[in-house]
C-alpha positions as CSV (number, residue, x, y, z in Angstrom):
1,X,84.6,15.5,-21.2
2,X,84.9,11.7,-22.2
3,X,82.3,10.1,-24.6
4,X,82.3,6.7,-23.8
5,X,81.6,4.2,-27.1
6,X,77.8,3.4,-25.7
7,X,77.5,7.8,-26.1
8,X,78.8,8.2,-29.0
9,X,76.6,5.3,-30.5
10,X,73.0,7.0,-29.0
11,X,74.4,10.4,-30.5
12,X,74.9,8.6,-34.1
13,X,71.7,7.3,-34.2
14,X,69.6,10.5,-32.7
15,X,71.2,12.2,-35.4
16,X,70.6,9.6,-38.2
17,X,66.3,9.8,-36.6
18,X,67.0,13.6,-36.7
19,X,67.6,14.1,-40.5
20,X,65.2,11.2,-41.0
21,X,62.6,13.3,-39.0
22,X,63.7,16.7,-40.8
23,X,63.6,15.1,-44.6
24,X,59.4,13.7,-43.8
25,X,58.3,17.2,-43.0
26,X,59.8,18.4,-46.0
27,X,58.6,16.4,-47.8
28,X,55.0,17.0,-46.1
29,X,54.9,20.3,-47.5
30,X,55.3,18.9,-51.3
31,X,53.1,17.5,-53.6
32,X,53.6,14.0,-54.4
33,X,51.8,10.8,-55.7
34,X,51.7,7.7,-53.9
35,X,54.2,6.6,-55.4
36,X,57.2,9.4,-55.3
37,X,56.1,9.1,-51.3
38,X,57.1,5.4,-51.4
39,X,59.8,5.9,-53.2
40,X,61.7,9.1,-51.3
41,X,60.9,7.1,-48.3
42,X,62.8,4.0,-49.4
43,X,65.6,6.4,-49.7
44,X,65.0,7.7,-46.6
45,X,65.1,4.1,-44.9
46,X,67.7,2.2,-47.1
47,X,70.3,5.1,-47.4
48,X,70.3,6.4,-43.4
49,X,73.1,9.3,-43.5
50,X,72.7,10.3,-48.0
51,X,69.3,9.7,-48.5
52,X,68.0,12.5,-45.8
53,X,70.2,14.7,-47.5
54,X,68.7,14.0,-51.0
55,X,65.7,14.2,-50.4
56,X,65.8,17.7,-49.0
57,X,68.7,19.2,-51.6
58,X,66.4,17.4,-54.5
59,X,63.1,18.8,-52.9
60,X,60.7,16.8,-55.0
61,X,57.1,17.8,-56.0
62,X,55.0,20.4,-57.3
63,X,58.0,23.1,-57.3
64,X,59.9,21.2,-59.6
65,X,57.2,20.3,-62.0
66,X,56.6,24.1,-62.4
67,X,60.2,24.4,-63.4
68,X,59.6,21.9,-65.2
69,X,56.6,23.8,-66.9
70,X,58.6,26.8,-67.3
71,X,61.1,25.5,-69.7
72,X,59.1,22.8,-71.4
73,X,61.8,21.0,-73.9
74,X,63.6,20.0,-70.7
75,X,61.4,17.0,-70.1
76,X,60.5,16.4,-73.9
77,X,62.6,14.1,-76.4
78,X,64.3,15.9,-79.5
């Protein structure tokens, strides 16, 4: 079966929506200010194919403040 250009186009960009789509409900499930929403969205937006991928590989929010809590000289100076 032939994919004509127009095909393969629509394909690219359902998939580019899809890991939009998939990265915003994982992101539901976390924790976040205002402003970390904002901001993981930007990189949602402005970075189409890496920044889905980020943002669900990174998964920001409350489960990385506990690690965070767990090992407290990570986030402090020396």
């Amino acid at each position: 079966m032939l994919f004509t250009a127009e095909t393969m186009r629509i394909l690219l960009a359902a998939c580019i929506v899809g890991m939009a789509l998939l990265a915003l409900l994982s992101m539901r499930r976390r924790n976040l200010t205002p402003t970390e929403i904002i901001g993981w969205g930007l990189l949602i937006v402005f970075l189409p194919l890496l920044g889905p991928f980020l943002v669900i590989v990174l998964k920001p929010g409350l489960k990385r403040r506990r690690s965070l809590r767990r090992y407290p000289f990570l986030g402090r100076k020396l």
